[in-house]
N, CA, C and O of each residue as an XYZ file, in Angstrom:
208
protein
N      -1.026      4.478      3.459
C      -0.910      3.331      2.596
C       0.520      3.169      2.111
O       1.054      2.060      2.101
N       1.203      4.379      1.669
C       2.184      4.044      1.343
C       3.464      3.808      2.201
O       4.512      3.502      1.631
N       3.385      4.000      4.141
C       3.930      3.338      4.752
C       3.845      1.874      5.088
O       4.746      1.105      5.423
N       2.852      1.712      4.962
C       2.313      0.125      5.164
C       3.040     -0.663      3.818
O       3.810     -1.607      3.998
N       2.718     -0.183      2.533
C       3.256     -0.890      1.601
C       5.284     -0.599      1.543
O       6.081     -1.492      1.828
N       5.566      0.386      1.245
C       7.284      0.539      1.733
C       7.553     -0.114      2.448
O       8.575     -0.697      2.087
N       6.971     -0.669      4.095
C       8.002     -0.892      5.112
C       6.898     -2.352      5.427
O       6.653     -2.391      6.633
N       6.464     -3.080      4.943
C       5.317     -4.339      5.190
C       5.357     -5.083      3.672
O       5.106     -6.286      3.612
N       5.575     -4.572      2.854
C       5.274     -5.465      1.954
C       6.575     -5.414      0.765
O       6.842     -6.276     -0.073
N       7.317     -3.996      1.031
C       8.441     -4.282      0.015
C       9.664     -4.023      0.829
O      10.442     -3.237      0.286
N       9.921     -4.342      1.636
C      11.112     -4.127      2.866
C      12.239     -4.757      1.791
O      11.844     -5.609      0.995
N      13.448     -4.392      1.776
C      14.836     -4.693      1.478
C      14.593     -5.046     -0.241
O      15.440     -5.536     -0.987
N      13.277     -4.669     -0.583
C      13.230     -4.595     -2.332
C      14.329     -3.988     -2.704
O      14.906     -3.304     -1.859
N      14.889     -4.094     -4.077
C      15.863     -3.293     -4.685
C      15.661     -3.868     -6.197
O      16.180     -4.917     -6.581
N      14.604     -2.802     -7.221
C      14.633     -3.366     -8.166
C      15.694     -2.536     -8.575
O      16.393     -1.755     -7.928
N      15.684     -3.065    -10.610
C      16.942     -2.968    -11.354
C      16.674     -1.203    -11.833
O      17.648     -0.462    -11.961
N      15.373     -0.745    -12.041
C      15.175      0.623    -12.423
C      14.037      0.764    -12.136
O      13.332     -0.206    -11.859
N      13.469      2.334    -12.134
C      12.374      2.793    -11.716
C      11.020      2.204    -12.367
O       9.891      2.299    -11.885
N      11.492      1.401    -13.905
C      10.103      0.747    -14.197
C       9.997     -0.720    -13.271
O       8.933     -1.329    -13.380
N      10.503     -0.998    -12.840
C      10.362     -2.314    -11.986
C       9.469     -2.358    -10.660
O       8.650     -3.157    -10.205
N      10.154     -0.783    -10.133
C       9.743     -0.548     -8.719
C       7.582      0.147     -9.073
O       6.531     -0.004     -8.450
N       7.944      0.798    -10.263
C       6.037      0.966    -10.626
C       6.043      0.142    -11.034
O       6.074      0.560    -12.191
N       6.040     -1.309    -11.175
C       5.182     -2.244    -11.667
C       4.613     -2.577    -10.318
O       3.498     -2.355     -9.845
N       6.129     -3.420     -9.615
C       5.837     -3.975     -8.076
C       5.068     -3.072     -7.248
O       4.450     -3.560     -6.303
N       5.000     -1.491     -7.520
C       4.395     -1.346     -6.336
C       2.672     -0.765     -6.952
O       1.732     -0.280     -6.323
N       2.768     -0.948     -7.794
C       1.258     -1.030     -8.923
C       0.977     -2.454     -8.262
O       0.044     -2.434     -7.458
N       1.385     -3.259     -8.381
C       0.777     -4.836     -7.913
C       0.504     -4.574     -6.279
O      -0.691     -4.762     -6.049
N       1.056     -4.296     -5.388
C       0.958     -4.235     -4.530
C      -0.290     -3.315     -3.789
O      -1.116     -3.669     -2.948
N      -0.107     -2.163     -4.366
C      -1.735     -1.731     -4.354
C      -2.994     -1.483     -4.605
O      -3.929     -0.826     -4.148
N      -2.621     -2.570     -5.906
C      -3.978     -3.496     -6.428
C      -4.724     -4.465     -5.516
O      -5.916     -4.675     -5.295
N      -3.394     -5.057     -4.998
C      -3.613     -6.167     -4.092
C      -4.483     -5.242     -2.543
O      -5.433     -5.629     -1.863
N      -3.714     -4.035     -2.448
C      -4.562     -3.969     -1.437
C      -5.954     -3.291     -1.428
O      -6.716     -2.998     -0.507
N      -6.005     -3.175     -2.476
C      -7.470     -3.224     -2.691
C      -8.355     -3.693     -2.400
O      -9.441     -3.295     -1.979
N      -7.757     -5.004     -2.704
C      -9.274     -6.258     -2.291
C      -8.784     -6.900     -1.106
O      -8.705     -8.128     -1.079
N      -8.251     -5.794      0.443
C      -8.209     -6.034      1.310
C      -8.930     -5.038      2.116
O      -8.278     -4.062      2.487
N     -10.213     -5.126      2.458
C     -10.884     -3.561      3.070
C     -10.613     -3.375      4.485
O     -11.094     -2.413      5.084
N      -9.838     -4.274      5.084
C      -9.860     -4.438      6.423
C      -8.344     -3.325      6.483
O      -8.489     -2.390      7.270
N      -7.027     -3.362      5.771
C      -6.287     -2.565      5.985
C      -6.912     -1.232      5.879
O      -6.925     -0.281      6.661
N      -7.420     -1.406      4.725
C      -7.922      0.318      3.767
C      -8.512      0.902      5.273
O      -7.984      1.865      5.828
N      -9.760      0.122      5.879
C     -10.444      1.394      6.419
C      -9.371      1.273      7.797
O      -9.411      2.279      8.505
N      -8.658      0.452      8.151
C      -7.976      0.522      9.380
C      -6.870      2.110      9.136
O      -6.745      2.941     10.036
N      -6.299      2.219      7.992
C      -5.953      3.399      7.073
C      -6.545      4.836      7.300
O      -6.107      5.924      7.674
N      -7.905      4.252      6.842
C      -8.732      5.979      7.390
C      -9.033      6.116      8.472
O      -9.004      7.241      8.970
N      -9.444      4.949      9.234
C      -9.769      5.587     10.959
C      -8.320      6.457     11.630
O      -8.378      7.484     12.307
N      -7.278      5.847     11.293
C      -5.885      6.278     12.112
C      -5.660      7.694     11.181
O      -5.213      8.594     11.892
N      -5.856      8.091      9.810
C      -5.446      9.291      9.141
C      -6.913     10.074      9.912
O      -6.644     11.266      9.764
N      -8.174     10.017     10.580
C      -9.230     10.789     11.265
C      -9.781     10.934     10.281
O     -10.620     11.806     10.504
N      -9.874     10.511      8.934
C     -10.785     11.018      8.058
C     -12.375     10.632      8.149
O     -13.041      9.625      8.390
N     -12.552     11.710      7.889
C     -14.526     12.089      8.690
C     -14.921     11.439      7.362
O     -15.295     12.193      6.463
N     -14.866      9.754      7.083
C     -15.621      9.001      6.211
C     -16.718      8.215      7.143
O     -16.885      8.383      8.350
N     -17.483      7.238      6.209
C     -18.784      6.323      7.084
C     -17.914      4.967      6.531
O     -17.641      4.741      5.352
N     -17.688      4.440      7.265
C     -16.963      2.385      6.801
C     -18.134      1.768      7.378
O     -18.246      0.542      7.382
């Protein structure tokens, strides 16, 4: 998850200090939350022995 979000969703970010960058990247994986199609695409490729 956290390659997908670094290099897909905050590419060439540069906030002003470290509270900027936990907000943006707090939003960002809120957001992917209520996307289940990345999430479980996520666990099939990490092999984790879950049921989707």
């Amino acid at each position: 998850m956290w390659g997908w979000t670094k290099y897909h969703r905050l590419p060439n970010y540069a906030p002003e200090d470290t509270a900027e960058l936990r907000l943006r990247l707090c939003r960002e994986l809120s957001a992917l939350r209520r996307r289940p199609d990345p999430l479980a695409s996520f666990i099939r490729h990490a092999e984790i022995p879950l049921r989707l």
